[in-house]
N, CA, C and O atoms as CSV, one atom per row, in Angstrom:
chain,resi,resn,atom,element,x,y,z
A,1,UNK,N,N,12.286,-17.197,9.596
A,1,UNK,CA,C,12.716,-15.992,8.931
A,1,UNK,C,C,11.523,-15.349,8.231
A,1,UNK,O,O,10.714,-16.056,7.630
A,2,UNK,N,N,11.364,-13.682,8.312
A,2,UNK,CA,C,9.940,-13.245,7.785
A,2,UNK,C,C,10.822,-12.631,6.654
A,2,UNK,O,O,11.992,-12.272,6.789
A,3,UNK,N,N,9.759,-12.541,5.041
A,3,UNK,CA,C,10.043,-12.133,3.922
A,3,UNK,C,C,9.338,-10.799,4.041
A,3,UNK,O,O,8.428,-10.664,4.859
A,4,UNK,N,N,9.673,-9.943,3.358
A,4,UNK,CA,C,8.962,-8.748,3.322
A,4,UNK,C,C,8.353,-8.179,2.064
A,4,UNK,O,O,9.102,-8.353,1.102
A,5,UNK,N,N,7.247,-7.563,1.772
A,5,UNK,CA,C,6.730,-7.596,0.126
A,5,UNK,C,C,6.700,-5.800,0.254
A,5,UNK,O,O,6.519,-5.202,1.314
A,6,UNK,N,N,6.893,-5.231,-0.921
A,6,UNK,CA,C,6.757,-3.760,-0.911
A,6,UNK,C,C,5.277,-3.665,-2.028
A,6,UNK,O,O,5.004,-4.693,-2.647
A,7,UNK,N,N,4.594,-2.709,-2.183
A,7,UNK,CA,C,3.738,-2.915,-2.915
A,7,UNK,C,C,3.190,-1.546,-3.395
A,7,UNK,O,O,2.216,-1.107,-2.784
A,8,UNK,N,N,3.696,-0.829,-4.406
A,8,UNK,CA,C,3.643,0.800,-4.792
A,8,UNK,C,C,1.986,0.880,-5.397
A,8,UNK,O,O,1.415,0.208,-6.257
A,9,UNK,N,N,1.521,2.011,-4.533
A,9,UNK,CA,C,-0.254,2.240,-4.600
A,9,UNK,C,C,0.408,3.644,-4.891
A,9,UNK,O,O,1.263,4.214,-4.212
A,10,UNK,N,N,-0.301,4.144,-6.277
A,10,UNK,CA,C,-0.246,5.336,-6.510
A,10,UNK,C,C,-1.660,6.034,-7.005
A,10,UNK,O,O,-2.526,5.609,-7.769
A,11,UNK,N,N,-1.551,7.291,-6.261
A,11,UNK,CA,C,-3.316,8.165,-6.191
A,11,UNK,C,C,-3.299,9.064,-7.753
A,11,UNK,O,O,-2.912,10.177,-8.109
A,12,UNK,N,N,-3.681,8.372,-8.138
A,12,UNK,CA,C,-4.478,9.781,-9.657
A,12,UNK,C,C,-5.570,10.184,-9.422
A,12,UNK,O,O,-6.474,9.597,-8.827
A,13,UNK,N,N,-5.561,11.870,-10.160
A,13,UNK,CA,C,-7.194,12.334,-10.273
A,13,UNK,C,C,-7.557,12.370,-8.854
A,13,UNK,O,O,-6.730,12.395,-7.942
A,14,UNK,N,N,-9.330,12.371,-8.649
A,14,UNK,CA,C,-9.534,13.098,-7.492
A,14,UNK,C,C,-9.130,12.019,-6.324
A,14,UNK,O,O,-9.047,10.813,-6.556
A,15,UNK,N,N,-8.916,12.543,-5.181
A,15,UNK,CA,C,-8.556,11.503,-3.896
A,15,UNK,C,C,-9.949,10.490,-3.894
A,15,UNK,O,O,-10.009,9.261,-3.938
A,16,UNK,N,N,-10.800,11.293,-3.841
A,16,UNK,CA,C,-12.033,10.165,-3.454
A,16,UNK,C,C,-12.214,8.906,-4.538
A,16,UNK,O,O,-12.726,7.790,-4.437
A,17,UNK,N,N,-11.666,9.495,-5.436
A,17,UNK,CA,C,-12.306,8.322,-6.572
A,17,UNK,C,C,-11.080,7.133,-6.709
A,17,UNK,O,O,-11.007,6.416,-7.707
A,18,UNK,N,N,-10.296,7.047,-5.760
A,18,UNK,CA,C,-8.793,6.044,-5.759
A,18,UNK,C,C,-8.497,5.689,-4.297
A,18,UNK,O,O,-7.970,4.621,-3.987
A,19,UNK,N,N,-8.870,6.661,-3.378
A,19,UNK,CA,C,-8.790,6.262,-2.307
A,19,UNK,C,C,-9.197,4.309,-1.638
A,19,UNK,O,O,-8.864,3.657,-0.648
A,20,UNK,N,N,-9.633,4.178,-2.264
A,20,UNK,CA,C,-10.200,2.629,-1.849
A,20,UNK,C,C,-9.421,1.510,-2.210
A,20,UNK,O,O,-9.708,0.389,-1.788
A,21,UNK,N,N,-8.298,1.751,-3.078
A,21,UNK,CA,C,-7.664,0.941,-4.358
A,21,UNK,C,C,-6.852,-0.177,-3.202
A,21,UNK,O,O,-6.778,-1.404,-3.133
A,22,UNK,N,N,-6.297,0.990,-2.353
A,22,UNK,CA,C,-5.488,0.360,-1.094
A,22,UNK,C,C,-5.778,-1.422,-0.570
A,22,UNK,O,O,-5.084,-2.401,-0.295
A,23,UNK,N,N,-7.236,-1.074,-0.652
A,23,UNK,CA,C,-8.123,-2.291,0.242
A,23,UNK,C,C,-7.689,-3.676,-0.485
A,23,UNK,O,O,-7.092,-4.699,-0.150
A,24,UNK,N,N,-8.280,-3.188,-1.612
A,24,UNK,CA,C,-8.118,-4.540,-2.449
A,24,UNK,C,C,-6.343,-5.057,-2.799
A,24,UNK,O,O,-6.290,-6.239,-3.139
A,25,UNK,N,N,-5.384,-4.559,-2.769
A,25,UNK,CA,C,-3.974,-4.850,-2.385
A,25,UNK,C,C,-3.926,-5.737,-1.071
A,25,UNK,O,O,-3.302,-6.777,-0.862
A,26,UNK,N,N,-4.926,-4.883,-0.104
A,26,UNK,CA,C,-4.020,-5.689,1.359
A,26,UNK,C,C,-4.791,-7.080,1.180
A,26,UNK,O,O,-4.208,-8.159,1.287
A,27,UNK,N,N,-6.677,-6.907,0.788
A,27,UNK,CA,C,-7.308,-8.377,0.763
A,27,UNK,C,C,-6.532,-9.266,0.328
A,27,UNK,O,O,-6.336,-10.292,0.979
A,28,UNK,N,N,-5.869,-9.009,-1.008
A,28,UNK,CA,C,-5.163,-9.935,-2.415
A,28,UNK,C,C,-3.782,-10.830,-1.501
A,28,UNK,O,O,-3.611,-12.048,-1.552
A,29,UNK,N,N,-2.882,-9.794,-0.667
A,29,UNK,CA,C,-2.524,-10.140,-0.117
A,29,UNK,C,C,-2.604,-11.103,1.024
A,29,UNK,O,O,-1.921,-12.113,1.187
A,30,UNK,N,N,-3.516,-10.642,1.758
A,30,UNK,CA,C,-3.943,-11.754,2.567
A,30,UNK,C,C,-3.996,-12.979,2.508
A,30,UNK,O,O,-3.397,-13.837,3.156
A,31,UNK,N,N,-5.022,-13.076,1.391
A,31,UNK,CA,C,-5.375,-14.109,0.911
A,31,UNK,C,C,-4.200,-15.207,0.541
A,31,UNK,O,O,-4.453,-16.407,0.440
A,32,UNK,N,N,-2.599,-14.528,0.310
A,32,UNK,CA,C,-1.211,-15.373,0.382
A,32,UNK,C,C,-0.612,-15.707,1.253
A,32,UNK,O,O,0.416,-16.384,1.256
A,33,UNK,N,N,-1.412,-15.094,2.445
A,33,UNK,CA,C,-0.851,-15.167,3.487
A,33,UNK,C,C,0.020,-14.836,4.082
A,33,UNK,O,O,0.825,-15.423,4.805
A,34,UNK,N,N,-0.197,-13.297,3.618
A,34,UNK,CA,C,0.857,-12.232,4.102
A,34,UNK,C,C,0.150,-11.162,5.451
A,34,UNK,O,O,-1.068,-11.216,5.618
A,35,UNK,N,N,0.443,-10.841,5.761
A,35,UNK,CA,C,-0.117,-9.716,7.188
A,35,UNK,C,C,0.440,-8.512,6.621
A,35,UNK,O,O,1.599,-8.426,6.216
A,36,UNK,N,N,-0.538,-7.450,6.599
A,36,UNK,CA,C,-0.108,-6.208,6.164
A,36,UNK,C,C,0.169,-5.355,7.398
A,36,UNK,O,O,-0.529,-5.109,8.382
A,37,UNK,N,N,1.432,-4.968,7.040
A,37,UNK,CA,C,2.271,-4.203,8.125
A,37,UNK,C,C,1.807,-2.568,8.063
A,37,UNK,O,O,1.012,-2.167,8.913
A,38,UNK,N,N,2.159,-1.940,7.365
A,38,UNK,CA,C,2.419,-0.862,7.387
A,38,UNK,C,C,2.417,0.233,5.817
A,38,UNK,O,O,2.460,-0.391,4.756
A,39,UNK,N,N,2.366,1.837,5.735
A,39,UNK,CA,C,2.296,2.139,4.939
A,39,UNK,C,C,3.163,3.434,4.471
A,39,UNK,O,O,3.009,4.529,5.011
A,40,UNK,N,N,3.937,3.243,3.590
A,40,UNK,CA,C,4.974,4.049,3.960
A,40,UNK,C,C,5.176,5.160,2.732
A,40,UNK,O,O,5.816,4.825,1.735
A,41,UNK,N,N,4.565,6.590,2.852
A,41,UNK,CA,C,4.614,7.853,1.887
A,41,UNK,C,C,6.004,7.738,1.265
A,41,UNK,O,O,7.021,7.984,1.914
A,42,UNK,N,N,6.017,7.261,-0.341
A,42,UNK,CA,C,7.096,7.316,-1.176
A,42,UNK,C,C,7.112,8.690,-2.411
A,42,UNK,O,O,7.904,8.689,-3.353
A,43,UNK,N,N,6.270,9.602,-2.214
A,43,UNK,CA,C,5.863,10.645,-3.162
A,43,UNK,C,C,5.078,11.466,-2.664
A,43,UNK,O,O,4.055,10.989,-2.172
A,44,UNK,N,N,5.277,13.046,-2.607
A,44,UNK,CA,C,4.333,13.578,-1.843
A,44,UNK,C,C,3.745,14.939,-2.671
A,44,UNK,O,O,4.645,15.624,-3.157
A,45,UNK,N,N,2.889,15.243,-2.813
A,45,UNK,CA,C,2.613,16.506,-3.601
A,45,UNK,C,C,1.756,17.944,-2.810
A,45,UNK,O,O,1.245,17.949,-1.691
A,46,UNK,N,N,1.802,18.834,-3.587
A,46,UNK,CA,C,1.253,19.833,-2.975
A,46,UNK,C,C,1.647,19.711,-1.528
A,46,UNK,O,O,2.715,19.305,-1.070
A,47,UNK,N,N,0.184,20.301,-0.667
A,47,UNK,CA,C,0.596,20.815,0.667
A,47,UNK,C,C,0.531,19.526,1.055
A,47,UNK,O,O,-0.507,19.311,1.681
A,48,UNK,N,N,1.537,18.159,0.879
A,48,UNK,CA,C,1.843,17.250,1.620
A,48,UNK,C,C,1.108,15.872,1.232
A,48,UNK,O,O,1.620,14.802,1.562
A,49,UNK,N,N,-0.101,15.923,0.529
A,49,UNK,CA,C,-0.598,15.499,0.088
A,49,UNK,C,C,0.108,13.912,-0.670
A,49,UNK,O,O,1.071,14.152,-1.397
A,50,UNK,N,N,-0.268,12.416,-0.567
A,50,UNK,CA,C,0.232,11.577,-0.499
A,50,UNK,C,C,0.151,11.294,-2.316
A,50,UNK,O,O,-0.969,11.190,-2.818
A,51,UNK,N,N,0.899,11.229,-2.849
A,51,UNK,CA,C,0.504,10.627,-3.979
A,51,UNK,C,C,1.135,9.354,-4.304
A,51,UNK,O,O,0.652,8.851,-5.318
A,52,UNK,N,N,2.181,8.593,-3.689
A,52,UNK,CA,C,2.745,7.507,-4.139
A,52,UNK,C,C,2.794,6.821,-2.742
A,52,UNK,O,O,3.250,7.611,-1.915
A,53,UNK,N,N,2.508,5.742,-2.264
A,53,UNK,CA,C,2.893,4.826,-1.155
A,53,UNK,C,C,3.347,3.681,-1.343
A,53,UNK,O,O,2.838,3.112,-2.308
A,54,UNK,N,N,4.564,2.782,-0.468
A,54,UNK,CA,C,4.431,1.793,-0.759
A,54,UNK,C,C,3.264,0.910,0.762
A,54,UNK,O,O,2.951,1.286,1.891
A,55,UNK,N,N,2.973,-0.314,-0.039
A,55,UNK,CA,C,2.272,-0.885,1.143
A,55,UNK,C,C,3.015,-1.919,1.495
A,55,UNK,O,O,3.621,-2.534,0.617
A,56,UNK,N,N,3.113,-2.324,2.925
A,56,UNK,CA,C,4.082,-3.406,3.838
A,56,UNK,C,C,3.703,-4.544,4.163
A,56,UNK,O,O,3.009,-4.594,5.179
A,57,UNK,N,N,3.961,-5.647,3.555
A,57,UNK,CA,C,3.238,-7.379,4.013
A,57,UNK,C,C,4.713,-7.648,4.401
A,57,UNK,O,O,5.737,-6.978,4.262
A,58,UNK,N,N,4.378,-9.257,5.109
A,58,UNK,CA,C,5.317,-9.921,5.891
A,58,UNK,C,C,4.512,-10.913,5.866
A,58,UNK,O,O,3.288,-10.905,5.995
A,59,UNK,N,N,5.572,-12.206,5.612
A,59,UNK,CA,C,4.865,-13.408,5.322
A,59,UNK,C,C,6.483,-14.239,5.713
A,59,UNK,O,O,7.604,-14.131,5.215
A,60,UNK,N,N,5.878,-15.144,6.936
A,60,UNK,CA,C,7.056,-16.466,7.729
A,60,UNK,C,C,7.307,-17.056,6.566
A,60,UNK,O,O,6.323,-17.177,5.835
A,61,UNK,N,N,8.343,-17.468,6.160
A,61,UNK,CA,C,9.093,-18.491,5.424
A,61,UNK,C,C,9.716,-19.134,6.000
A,61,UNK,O,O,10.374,-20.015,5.446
């Protein structure tokens, strides 16, 4: 049976200076031995623009 983890990454201030934040979530994860699935727009601003995501692990139990 696979467990599923949700994991809310939210962008403040300029894109470039947060954009990276992502990485270190999926490493952290990994490292539990989860596989990062997927990324899924939970907040969106302006012309579409992403400001809230959650991020998708899956880990066999």
């Amino acid at each position: 049976m696979k467990e599923y983890k949700f994991v809310e990454v939210e962008f403040t201030g300029l894109v470039k200076s947060t954009l990276y934040a992502h990485r270190e979530i999926i490493e952290e994860y990994a490292k539990k031995g989860y596989t990062y699935i997927n990324a899924i727009p939970t907040e969106l601003v302006g012309y579409g623009s992403i400001k809230k995501m959650d991020l998708v692990f899956e880990i066999e139990k």
